[in-house]
N, C-alpha and C positions, 0 to 999 in steps of 0.2 A: 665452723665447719672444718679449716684446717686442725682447730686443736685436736677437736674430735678423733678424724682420721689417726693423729699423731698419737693418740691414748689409745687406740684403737690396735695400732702395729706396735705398740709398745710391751700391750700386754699380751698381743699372740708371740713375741720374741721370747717374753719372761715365761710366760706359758713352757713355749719350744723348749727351752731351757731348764724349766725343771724336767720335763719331761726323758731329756737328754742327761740328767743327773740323776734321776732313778732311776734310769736304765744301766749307769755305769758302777754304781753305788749298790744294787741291789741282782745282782748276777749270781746264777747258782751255784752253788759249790759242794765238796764233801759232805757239808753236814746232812745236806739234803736225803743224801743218798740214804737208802733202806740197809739194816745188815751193821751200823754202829761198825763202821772202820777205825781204826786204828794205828796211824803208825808206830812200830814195833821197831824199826832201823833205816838208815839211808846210809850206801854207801855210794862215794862218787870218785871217777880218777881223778888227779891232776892237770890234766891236760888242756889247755886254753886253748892251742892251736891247732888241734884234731878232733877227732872223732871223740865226744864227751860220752863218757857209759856211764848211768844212771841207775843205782841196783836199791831197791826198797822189798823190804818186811811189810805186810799187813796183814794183822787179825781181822776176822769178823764174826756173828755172829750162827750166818747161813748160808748155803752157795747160791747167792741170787748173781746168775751170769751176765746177766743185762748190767746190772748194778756194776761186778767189776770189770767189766770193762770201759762202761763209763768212767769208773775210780781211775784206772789207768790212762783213759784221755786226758785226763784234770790233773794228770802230772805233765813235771815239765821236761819239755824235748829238745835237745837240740838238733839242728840240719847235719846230717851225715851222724849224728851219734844214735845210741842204743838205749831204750829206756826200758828195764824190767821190773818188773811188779810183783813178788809171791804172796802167795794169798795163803794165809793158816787161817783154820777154825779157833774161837775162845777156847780156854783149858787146854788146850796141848801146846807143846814143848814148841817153840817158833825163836831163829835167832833173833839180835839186837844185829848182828851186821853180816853182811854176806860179802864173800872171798871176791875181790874184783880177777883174781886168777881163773877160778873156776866159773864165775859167774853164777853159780848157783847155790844153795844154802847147804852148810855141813852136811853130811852124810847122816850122822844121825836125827835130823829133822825132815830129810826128804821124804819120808814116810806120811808126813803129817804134812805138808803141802797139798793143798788139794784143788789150786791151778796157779799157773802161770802166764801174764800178760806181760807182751812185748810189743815195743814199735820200733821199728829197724831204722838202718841208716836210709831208707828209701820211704819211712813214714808208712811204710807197712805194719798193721795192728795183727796180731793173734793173739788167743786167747786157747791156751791147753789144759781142757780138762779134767785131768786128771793128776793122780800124784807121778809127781816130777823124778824119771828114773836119769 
């Protein structure tokens, strides 16, 4: 009767247990998402001891808005920094890196920008848009 019991909590543990490793093993990600994203550039300052600014290029294939801005929750933030996201359509002109000065893409691709998602140093998300003047 004792063994019993013991085979018994051993295998609702091992159970728990996988259960807990396909959960942490099998979490959604980018690829999931609709619209074939892209990373096109990351730029990031230096800064260890501040405020961390986080600047990324993405192509895709459609403006599905729900999608980026999920894309831009499943980048990584840090507390008090700035993480931004531009978004270009396939085929047109999109940089590889974007000016940590200006924080926004060359002048001649902001044309072709066709939104932009931010999370602030307050963890505030928006999402704009339209092309980026």
């Amino acid at each position: 009767m004792n063994k019993k019991r013991n085979y018994i909590l051993i295998l609702i543990v091992i159970a728990g247990l996988l259960y807990m490793m396909k959960d942490a093993f099998f979490q959604p990600g980018v690829e999931e998402l609709k619209g074939n994203f892209k990373e096109l550039g990351f730029t990031r300052n230096e800064n260890n001891t501040g405020p961390v600014v986080r600047l990324y290029s993405v192509s895709l294939t459609d403006t599905l808005w729900k999608e980026m801005e999920t894309y831009g929750n499943y980048m990584p933030h840090t507390k008090y920094g700035v993480t931004k996201v531009f978004f270009f359509l396939n085929g047109t002109s999109s940089p590889s890196n974007i000016s940590l000065d200006t924080q926004k893409p060359a002048e001649e691709y902001q044309d072709n920008c066709v939104a932009m998602y931010e999370k602030d140093a307050n963890s505030q998300v928006r999402l704009v848009r339209y092309p980026f003047r």
